[in-house]
N, C-alpha and C positions, 0 to 999 in steps of 0.2 A: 580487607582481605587481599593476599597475592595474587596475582597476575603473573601468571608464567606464559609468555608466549613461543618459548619453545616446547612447554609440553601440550599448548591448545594446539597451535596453528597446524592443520592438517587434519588434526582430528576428521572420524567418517562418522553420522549416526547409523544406528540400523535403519533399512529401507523402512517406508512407510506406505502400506494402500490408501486409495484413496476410491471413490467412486460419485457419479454425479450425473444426473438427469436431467428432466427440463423443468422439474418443480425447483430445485436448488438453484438452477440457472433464474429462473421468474424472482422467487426469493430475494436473489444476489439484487437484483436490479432494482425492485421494490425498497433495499434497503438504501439504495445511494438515490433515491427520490424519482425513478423513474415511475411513468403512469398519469404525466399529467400534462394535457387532459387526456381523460382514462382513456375515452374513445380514436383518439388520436395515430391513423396510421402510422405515425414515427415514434410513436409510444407503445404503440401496440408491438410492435417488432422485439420489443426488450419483455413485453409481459405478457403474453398470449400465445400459446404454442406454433398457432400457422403460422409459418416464418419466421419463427425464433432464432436469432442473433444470439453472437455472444459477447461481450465488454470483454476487451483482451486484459483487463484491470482484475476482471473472475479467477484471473490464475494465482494470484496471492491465495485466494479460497482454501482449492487441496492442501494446501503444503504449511498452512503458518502453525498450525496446531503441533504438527509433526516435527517442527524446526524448532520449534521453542521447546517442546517437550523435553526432551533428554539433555537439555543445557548447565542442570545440576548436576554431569555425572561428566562433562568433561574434566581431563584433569589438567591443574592449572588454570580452571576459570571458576574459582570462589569467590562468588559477591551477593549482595543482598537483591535479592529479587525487585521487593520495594523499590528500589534506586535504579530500575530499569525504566528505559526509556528508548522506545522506538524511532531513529533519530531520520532514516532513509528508506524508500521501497524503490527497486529498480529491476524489473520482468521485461526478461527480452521472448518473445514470443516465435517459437521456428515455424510452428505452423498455426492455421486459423486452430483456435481452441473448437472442439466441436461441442453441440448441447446436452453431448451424453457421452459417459467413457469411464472406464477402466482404467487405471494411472497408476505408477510405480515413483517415490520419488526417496534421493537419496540427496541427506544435504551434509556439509564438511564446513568447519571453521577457516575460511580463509585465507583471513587478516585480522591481526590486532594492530592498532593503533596507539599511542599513547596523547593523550590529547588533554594531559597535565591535572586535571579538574574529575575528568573518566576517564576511559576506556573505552574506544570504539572496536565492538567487534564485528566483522562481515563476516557473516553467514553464508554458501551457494548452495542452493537448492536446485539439484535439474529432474525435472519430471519427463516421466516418457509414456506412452502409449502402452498398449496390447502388445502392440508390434516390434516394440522395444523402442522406436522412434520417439527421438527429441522432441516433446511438445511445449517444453517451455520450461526457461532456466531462472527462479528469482535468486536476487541478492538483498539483503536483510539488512542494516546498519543496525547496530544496537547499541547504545550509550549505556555502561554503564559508569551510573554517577559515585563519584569518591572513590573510582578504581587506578586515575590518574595515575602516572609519578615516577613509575617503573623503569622510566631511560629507555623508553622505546623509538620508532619513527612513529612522525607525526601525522604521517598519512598525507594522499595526494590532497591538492588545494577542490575547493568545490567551484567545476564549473556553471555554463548556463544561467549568466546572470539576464535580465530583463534588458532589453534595449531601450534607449533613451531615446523614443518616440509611442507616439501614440500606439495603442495596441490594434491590430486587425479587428477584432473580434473582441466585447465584453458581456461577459452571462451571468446571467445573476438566476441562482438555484434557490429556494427558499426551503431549508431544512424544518421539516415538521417536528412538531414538540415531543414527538415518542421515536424519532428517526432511529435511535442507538439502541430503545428495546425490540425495533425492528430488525436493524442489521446485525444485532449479537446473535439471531436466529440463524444465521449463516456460520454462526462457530465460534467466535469469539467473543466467551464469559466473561473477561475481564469484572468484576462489580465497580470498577472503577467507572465506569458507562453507563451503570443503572443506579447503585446502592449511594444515598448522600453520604452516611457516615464514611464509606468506605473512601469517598471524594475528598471527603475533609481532612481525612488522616493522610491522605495524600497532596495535601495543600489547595484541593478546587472549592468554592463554595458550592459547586453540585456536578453532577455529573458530568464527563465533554464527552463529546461526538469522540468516535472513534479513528484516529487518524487515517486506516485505509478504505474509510466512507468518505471521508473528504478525499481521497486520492482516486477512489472511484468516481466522486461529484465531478473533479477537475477533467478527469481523462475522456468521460463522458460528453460534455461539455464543447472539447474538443474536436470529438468523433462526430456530433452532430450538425454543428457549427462552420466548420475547418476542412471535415473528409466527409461531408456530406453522407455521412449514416453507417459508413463502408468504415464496419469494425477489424476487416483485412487488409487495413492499408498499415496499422499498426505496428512496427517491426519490434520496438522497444520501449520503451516508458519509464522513467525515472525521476524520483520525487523529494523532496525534501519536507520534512514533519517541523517547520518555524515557529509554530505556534498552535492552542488548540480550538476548536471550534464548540459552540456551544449548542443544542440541540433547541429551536426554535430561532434563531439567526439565518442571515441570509450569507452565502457564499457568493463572493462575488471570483469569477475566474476572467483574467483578462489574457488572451493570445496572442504573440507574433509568432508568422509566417517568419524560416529563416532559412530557405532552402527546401534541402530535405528533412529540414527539421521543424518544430514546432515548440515555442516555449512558452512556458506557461507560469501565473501566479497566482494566487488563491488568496483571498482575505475574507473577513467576517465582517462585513457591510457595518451592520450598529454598531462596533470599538474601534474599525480601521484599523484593523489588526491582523498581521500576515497569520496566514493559515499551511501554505503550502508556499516554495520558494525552491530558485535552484531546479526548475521541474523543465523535462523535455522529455519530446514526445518524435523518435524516429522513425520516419513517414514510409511504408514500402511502396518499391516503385513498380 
């Protein structure tokens, strides 16, 4: 199907609400494996209302439904749905997310890409407050496959690769065997995540993890690890989807410290198999 990127790129969708609590927030966390052990003051902070925290990683939450939604109706972006593939997540956060709010968010087609094979589209999503204040901006990558070809730019190189040294920090999350019927309760249906048939016509022998349960695993990980609990030290986060995870696997996330920055890798312990790459985490000062 064509690829016009002068009739996508700009593109605005209609605004989108959004709203959210501290049962949604507990949810969010419970589904990237927090709560254990259950009694654990540093566990408790992410799933028990007193002192409830928020994962700066919760803001993909509001907005992915709203972003992907009206994506058949831009013009100039025909392609099979099927053949999508969620390739990037990158949320820069203005302020601390709070555990309950009110949100307006409006997202626009950025950039296309031509990247020979697909089509990379960036999506911007900025959300805002009550107050009309920036509370937080995502950006999407979205591969779509066989959309290649079109004589486009190839898009910038990807940074933030790993340093050739031992890492700061290595964590190992152990994803539970219903982790994806757990985090699809946060919003995203996909049956790609629960239904085998649906897995299979999509080339998996059974379900995978949903790629921003591992982006929340990794960021997580980080935040407890690296910035000692303090989910407002968070300024930005950006991730790359390398491979998929599977639901009873162990994520293993390894960190260096590089400044003000934080980089991170994600693999699937049992196959030694990248999960998450390309991933940084900008530290506020």
């Amino acid at each position: 199907m064509p690829i016009d990127p002068e009739k996508a790129v700009g593109y605005t969708f209609p605004s989108v609400s959004a709203q959210w609590g501290q049962d949604q927030v507990i949810l969010y966390h419970l589904g990237i494996g927090a709560g254990v052990p259950a009694t654990d003051p540093s566990e408790l902070a992410y799933t028990y209302e007193k002192n409830l925290k928020v994962l700066p990683s919760f803001g993909v939450i509001p907005v992915l439904g709203g972003a992907l939604a009206g994506l058949g109706q831009v013009p100039g972006l025909q392609f099979n749905f099927a053949l999508l593939l969620h390739g990037e997540q990158d949320i820069e956060i203005h302020k601390p997310i709070p555990v309950a709010a009110k949100v307006q968010s409006v997202g626009k087609v950025a950039a296309i890409y031509d990247k020979k094979k697909a089509a990379l589209v960036i999506l911007e999503v900025e959300t805002k407050d009550e107050k009309g204040e920036k509370l937080f901006t995502n950006r999407l990558s979205l591969f779509l496959r066989g959309e290649g070809g079109f004589g486009g730019d190839a898009g910038p190189k990807v940074g933030f690769e790993a340093p050739q040294r031992e890492p700061d920090r290595v964590v190992e999350t152990p994803i539970l065997p219903q982790q994806a019927l757990l985090y699809r309760l946060s919003g995203d249906k996909n049956p790609l995540h629960c239904d085998p048939d649906f897995a299979k016509l999509a080339g998996f022998d059974k379900p995978i993890l949903h790629g921003l349960c591992s982006f929340g695993v990794a960021c997580r990980a980080a935040v407890d690890h690296l910035l000692s609990g303090d989910t407002t030290k968070v300024a930005r986060y950006r991730a790359r989807f390398a491979g998929v995870a599977f639901p009873g696997e162990t994520l293993v996330t390894s960190i260096w410290r590089e400044g003000d920055q934080l980089l991170l890798q994600t693999q699937a312990k049992e196959r030694n198999s990248p999960v998450i790459t390309n991933a940084a985490i900008w530290v506020r000062r």
